[in-house]
N, C-alpha and C positions, 0 to 999 in steps of 0.2 A: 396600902390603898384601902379607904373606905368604902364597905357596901354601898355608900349612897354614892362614891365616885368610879368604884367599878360598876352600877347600874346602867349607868351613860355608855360603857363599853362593851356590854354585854347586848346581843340580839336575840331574841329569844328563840328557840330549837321549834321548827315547823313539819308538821307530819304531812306526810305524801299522801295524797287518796288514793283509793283503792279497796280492792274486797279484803275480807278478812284471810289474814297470814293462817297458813294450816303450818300445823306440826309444835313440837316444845322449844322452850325458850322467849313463850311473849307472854307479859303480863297485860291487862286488858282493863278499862279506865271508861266512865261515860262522857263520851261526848258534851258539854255546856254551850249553849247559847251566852253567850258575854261577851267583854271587853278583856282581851289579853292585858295583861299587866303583871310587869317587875314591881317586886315591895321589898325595900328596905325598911327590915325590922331591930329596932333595939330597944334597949329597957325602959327609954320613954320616949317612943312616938313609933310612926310606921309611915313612909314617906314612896309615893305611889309614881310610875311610871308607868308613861305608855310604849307601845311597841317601836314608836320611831324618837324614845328619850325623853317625850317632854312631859314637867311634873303636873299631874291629876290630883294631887293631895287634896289639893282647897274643895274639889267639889264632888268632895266623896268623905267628908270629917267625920264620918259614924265611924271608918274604915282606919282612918288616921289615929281614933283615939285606942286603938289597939296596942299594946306595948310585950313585945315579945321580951321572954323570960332571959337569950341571949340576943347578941348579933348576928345578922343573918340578910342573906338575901333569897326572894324566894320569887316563884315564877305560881303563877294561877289566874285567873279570870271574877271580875268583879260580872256577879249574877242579879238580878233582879226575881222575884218568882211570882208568878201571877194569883190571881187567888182557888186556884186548886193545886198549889205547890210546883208547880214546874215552873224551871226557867224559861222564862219570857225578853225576848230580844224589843216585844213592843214596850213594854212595861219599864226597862230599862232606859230606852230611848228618852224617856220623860227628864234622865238626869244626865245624857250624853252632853249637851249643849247649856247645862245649867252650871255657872263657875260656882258661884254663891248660892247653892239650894236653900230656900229658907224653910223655916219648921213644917209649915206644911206640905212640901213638895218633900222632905225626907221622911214625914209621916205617911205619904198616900205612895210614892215611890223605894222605900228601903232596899239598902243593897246588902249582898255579902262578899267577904273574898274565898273562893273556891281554889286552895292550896292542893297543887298537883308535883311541885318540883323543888329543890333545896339546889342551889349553885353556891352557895359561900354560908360557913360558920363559924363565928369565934375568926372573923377575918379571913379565914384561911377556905379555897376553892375547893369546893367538894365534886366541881366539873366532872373532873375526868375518872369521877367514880362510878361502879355500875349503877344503873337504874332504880337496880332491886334494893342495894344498899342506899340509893341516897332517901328513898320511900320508908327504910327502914327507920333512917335518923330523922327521916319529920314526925312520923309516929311517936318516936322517942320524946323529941320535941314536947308532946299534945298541946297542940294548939289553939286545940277547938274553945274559941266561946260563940258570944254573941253574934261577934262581925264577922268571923274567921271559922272554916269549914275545912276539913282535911277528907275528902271526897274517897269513895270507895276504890282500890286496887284488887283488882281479882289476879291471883299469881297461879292456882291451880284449878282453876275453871275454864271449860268449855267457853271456848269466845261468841259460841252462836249464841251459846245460853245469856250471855252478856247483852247481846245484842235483841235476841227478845225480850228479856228484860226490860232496855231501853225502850222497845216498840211499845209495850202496854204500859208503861209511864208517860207516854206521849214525849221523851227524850230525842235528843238531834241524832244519835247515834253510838260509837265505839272508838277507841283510838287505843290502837293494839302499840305496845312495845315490847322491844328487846329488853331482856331483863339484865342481859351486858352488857349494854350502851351507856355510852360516856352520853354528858349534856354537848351538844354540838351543837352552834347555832345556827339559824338559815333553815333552811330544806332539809331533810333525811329521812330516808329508805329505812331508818332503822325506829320510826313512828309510822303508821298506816292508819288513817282515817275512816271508816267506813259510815257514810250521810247513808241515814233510812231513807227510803223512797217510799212512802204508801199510794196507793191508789181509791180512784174514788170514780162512781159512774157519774155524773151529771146530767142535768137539764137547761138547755140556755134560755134565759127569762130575759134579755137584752142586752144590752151594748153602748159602752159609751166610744166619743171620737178622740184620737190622738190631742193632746192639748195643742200640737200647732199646724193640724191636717186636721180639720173640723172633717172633713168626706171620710176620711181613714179610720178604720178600727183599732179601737186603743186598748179596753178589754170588755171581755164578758162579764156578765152578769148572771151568775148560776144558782141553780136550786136541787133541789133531792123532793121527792114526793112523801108525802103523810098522809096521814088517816084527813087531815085538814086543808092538803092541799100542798101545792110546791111551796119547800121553806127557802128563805133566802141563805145561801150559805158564804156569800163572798164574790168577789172580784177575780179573775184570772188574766192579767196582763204580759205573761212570759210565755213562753217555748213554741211563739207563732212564727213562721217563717213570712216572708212578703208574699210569696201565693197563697200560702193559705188564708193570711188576713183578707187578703181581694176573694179569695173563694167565698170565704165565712161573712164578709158583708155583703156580698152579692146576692147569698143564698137566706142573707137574715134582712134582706130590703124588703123579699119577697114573703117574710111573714111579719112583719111590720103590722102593729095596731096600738090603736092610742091609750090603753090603761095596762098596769102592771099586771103581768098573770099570777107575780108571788100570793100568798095566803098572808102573809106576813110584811107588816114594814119594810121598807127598804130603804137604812139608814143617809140620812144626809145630813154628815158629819165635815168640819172645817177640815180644810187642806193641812193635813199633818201625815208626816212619815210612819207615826207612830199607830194610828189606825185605817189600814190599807183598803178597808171597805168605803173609805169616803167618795161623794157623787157629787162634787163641784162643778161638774159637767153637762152638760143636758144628755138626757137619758133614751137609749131606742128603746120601747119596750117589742116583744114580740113576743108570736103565738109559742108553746114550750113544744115545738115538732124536734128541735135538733137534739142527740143525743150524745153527749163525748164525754172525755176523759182527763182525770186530771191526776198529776203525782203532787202530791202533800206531804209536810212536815211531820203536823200535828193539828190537830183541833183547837182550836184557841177551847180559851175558859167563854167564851160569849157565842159558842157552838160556828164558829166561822173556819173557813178553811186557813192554815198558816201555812205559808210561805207556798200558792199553786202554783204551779205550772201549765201550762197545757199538752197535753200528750196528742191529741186528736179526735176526730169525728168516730163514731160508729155505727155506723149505720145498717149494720147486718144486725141490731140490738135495737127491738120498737122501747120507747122511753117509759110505759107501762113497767119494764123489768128491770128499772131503775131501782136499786134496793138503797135506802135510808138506812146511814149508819147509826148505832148507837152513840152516843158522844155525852159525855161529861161537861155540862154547861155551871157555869158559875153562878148560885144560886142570888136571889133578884133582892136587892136591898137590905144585901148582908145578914137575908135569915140565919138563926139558928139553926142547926142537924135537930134532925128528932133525938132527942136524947136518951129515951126508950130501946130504941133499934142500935143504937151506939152499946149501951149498959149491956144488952143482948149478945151483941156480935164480941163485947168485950170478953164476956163469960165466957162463948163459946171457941172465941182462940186460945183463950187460954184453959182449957180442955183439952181441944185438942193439940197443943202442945204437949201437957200431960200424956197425952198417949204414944207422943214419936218415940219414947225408949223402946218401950213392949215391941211395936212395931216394926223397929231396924231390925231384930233378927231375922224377918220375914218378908219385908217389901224393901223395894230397892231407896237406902237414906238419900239418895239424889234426889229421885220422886219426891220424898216427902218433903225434905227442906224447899226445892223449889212451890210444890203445892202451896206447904204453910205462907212461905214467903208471898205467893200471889194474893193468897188471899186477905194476909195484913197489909198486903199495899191496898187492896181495894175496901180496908172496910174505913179509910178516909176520903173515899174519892166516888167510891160506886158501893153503899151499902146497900144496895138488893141484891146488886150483883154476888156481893161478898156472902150474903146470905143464906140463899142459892147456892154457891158452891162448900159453903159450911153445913147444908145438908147433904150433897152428897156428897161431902168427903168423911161426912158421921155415917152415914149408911156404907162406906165404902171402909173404912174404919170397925163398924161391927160385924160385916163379915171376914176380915184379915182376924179379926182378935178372939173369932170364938174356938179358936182349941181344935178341931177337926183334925180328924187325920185323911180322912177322904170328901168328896163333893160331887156332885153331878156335873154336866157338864153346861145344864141351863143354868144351874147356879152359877158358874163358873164363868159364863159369859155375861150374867146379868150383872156382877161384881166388876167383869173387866169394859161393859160397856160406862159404869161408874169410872173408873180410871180412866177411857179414854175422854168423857167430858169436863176431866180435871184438866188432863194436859191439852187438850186444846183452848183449855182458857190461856194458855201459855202459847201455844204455836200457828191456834187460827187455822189456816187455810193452808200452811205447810204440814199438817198432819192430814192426811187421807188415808180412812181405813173402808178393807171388805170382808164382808164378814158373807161367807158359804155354809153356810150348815143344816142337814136334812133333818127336820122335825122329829123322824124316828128316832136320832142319836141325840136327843136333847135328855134320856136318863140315865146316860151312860155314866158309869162311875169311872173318877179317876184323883188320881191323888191332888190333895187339897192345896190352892191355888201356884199347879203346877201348868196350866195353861197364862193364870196372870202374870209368873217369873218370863213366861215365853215372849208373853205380848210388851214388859216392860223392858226387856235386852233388846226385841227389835224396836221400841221407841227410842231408847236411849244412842244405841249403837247404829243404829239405820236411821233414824229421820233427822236428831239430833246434833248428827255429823253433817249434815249437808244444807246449802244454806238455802237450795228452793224446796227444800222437805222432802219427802215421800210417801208412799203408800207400804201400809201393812196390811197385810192380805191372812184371815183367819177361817179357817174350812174344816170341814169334818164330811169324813166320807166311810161308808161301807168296804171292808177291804176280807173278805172271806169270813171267817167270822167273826173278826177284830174291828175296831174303829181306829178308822188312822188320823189324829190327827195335826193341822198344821198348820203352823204361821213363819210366815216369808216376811221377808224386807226387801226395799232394792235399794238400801244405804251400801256402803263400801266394802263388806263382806269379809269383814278381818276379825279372826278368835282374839279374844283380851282374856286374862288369867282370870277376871273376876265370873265371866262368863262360863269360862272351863269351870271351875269351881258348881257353880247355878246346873249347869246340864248335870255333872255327876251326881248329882245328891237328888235330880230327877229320877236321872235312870236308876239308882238304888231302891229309888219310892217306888219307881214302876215294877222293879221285879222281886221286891218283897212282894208288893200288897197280888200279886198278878202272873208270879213265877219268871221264867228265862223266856217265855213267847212275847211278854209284852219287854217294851224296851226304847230309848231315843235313837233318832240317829239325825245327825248335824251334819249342813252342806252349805260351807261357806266360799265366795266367789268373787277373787278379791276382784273389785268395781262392780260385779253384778249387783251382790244380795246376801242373805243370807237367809237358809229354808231348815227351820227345824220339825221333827214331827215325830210325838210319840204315838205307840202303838197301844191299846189298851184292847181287853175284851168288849163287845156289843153287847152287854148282859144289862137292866137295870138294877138299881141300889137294892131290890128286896132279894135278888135272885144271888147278886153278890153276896150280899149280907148271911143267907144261909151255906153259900158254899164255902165261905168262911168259916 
């Protein structure tokens, strides 16, 4: 049987939603916004399939003129990406409905195909092979050009990491598998989907009516507040129930006024699927009193909300304490980047690349790979942002690599509050940290960055593990006449060898530099936490340094 005749036969394999699978045995994959599709590939042409068999070839031909090296059938998603690289579902839509796209609708709409799966090679069914191996032979494959993408597989990564990942690329989400699953078509338990949910606070700036209940509420019309005034951010037409619509127009008659409150335009765009802010409708405007909530995808590139919802009202929150997200907007008539700040940020990652060797014997290589990694995604997307964090990952960077064998302890935390502004560019609002410490023991000497190894094990292994985050709690206290100090987690409280390793080469620091009274002691609590806390003397560095 021919790939293009087994195509017809084949349905293609469906992941279950749900939160992210814990424990080993799943490889981890981003989420796409697209068009699922079968492609049969051979050495001249590439012949496209949708999910219920019928052929898309003709109105995808950038896609078609692809010609894979053998025969094969493969399973991926044709993408669209909008103009700050992500996949775009609206951006797409422009070629969903077009049989024949002509040059200029394939010049302003370009697609690719986003290869995730091999079912057949060389004729022969690669189905009922595991996962990890069928992942192995498209790799093999390389298939990557122009039209054709072979999308990234994480096999021994942390899936939450994956899934932040996704969040600050403004991605759909994660789609965890079994790495010993066969291809099975239909539904399976042995793919898990995991949709990001963001939140956002709002302002309602008006209301349009159901298109065939003119009295009825159909959606809002929201904003976020600036230095300029409330911005228009979008349309919210989902997650209302039938009282709440009759609440929310009842309560939005009674702030009723005849001009827009936005600062800004409020687009009146034709009736298309493809740009969800359209107001073909007559518009209520009203006073911005009500205050609510909305779960989002992502930000479009045209700073609008993608894909709201509505969560509800909040009204124990006055709309003053509405906080305005930062968002990555699509620059206005296809300017140029500064090219300056690009040549700039260009140097300085590759700098600080240069310095990840030196540094792996001493800070933790997950840390760093993820840091660098964040901050090469942002120096195309958000370079001030990116710039910003390339200083202080340099000031964070010259105190790991100057040689020390001992530090104080304000040094110590002035270096570890640099780390934690790195990784919350990665985790946001799931990292929560507190820091206790008495002014008096800010000279305390203690071995050099033997508090940062502390505070990077309870990031990694405490917040890292859990998917609504946690708190790391960092204290220093008076304890006769030693300084004790200590950082907690309340991540899942389980010793890993790499950890045991880290603590002992503490505690040898500490009772070289210090004798047998200073020393660590570890208390892990499996689902509490976990509380480590070395002992050191209360002496400052000049008074050490002589008894030395």
């Amino acid at each position: 049987m021919s790939d293009g005749a087994m195509s017809e036969l084949v349905r293609p394999m469906l992941p279950t939603a749900g939160p992210l699978p814990a424990g080993p045995g799943w490889a981890f994959e981003f989420s796409w916004d697209g068009i699922r599709s079968l492609a049969s590939a051979e050495p001249d042409r590439m012949c496209l399939f949708s999910g219920s068999h019928r052929s898309i070839t003709a109105a995808y031909p950038e896609l078609a003129a692809f010609a894979g090296r053998r025969r094969m059938l493969l399973d991926g998603k044709i993408v669209a990406l909008d103009s700050c690289g992500r996949p775009s579902f609206a951006q797409l839509h422009r070629r969903m409905n077009v049989q024949r796209p002509t040059a200029t609708v394939l010049r302003r709409a370009p697609v690719t195909y986003y290869v995730f799966d091999l079912l057949s090679l060389d004729g022969r069914s690669t189905a009922e092979l595991p996962y990890q191996r069928r992942r192995e032979l498209l790799a093999d494959l390389q298939l990557a050009d122009e039209s054709v993408v072979l999308p990234p597989c994480f096999l021994d990564t942390d899936g939450q990491t994956v899934l932040d990942t996704a969040a600050e690329h403004g991605l759909r989400g994660v789609v965890a598998k079994r790495v010993d699953s066969p291809y099975q078509p239909g539904r399976s338990r042995s793919w898990v989907q995991t949709t990001l949910r963001q939140s956002q606070e709002v302002i309602i700036g008006g209301w349009v009516p159901e298109r065939h209940r003119a009295g009825a509420l159909g959606a809002l019309l929201v904003g976020v507040p600036t230095e300029d005034g409330l911005r228009y951010v979008g349309q919210v037409g989902t997650g209302f129930t039938e009282a709440a619509r009759r609440e929310l127009h009842d309560r939005l008659t009674e702030l009723a006024q005849p001009a827009s409150p936005f600062a800004d335009e409020v687009p009146d765009r034709p009736d298309r699927p493809d740009r969800p802010d359209r107001l073909n409708r007559p518009v209520h405007w009203v006073a911005p009193r009500l205050h609510g909530e909305v779960y989002y995808r992502q930000w479009t590139a045209h700073g609008r909300l993608g894909h709201p919802t509505w969560r509800g009202l909040r009204p124990a929150k006055h709309v003053a304490a509405v906080q305005a997200p930062v968002v990555l907007r699509a620059s206005e008539g296809g300017r140029e980047e500064d090219q300056a700040l690009l040549a700039e940020l260009d140097r300085a990652v590759a700098q600080v690349r240069a310095e990840l060797r030196t540094l792996r014997g001493q800070i933790s290589p997950h840390f760093l790979f993820n840091t660098i990694s964040t901050i090469v995604g942002l120096v195309s997307t958000d370079p001030s942002r990116a710039r910003d964090l390339l200083i202080v990952f340099a000031e964070f960077t010259r105190y790991s690599l100057r040689g020390a064998t001992d530090t104080t302890l304000a040094e110590e935390l002035e270096n570890i509050d640099r780390y934690l502004t790195l990784q919350r560019s990665r985790f946001r609002d799931r990292l929560r940290v507190e820091i206790d410490v008495a002014p008096a023991l800010l000279p305390v000497v203690l071995p050099f960055l033997a508090v940062q190894q502390l505070v990077d094990n309870a990031v990694r292994n405490g917040i890292e593990r859990k998917q609504l985050g946690g708190t790391v709690t960092v204290s220093a206290r008076v304890h006769g006449p030693d300084c004790l100090i200590t950082v907690a987690d309340d991540g899942p409280g389980r010793q890993d060898a790499d950890i045991g390793d880290v603590l002992g080469t503490i505690d040898d620091q500490l009772r070289d530099s210090f004798g047998e009274r200073a020393g660590l002691i570890a208390d892990f609590v499996p689902g509490t936490g976990t509380t480590i806390s070395i002992r050191v003397p209360s002496v400052p560095r000049a008074v050490h340094s002589h008894r030395r």
